[in-house]
C-alpha positions in Angstrom: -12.1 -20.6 -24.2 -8.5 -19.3 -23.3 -8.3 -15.2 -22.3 -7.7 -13.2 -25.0 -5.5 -11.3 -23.1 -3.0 -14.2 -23.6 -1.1 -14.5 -26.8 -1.0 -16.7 -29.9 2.3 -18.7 -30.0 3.8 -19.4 -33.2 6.4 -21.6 -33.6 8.0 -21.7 -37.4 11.6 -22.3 -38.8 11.2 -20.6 -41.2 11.8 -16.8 -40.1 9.8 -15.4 -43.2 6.8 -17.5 -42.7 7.3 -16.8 -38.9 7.2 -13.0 -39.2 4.5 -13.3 -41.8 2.0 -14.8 -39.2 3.0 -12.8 -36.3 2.5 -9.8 -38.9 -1.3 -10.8 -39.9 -1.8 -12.1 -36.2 -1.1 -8.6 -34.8 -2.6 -6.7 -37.5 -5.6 -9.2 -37.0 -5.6 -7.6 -32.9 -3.8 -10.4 -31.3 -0.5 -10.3 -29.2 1.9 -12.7 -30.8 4.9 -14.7 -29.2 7.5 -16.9 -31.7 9.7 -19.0 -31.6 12.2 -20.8 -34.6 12.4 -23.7 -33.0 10.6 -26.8 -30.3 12.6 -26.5 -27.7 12.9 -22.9 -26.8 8.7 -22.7 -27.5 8.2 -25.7 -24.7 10.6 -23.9 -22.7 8.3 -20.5 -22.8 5.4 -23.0 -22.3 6.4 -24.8 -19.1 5.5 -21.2 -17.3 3.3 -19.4 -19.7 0.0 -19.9 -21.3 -1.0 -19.2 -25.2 -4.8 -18.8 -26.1 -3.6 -20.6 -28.9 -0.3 -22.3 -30.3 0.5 -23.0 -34.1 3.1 -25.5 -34.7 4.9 -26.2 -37.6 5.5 -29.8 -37.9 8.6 -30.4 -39.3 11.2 -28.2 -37.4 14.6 -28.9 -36.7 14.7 -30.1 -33.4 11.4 -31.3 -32.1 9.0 -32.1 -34.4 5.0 -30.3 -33.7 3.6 -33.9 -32.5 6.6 -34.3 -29.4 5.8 -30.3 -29.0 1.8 -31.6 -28.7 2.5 -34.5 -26.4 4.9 -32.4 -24.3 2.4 -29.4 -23.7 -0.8 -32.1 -22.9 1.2 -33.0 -19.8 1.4 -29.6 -18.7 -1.6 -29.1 -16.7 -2.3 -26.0 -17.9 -1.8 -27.7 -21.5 -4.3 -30.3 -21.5 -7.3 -27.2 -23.2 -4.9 -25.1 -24.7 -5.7 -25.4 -28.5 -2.8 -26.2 -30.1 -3.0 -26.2 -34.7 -0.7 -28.1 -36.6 0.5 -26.2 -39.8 2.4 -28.0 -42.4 4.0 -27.3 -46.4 3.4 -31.1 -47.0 -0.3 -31.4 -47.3 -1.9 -34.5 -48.1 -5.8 -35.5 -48.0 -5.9 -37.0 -45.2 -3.6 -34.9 -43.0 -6.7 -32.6 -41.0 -8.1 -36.1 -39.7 -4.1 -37.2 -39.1 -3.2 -34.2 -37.1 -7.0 -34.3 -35.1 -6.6 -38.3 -34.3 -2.9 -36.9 -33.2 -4.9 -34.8 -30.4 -4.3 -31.1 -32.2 -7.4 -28.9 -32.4 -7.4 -28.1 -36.1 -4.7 -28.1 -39.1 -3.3 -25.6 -41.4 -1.9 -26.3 -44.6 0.8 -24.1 -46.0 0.6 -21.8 -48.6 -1.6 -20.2 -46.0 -4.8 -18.3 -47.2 -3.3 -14.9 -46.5 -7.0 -12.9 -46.6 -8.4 -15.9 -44.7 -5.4 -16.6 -42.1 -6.6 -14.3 -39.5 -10.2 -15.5 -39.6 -9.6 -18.6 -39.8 -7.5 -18.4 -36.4 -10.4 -16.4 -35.1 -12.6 -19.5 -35.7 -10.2 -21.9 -34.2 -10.0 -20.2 -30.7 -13.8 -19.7 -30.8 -14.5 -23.5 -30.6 
């Protein structure tokens, strides 16, 4: 299990679903770091560590799987828990994005009264 000391990294496009994580994140007790975009977030990553990382998968420049298969190279990657989070939910996506080597999978509309939790449970694994 990653130090809770270290922040949850959320990396969103979309700045209002961005600050609305971060929001219930810290409000949930946890330090937050975000980013709009791939790059920049594997850029923070190469030299920092996140007890957890939530990545949208659709973003402008890098989608969430190259952002997955670029921080499991980092040695300090390989057990950081990384959850895909995405708007275009299907049925079989959770077993997708697990197969894919992400911890867990969020779809979007997130469950605001259940987000934090739910997170909670996640890093706990």
């Amino acid at each position: 299990m990653a130090s809770q000391n270290l922040p949850v990294c959320v990396v969103e496009d979309n700045n209002s679903i961005r600050k609305l994580f971060c929001a219930l994140l810290n409000k949930g007790g946890f330090a937050t770091v975000e980013f709009a975009n791939g790059q920049t977030a594997l850029d923070w990553l190469q030299t920092n560590e996140a007890q957890l990382v939530i990545v949208d998968i659709l973003l402008p420049d890098i989608n969430g799987t190259e952002i997955l298969q670029s921080v499991r190279r980092l040695k300090h990657g390989e057990k950081m828990p990384l959850v895909a989070i995405t708007g275009f939910a299907h049925a079989n996506d959770r077993e997708k994005y697990l197969n894919m080597g992400f911890n867990d999978y969020i779809a979007k509309p997130i469950n605001v009264p259940t987000f934090v939790e739910q997170v909670k449970q996640i890093i706990n694994k």
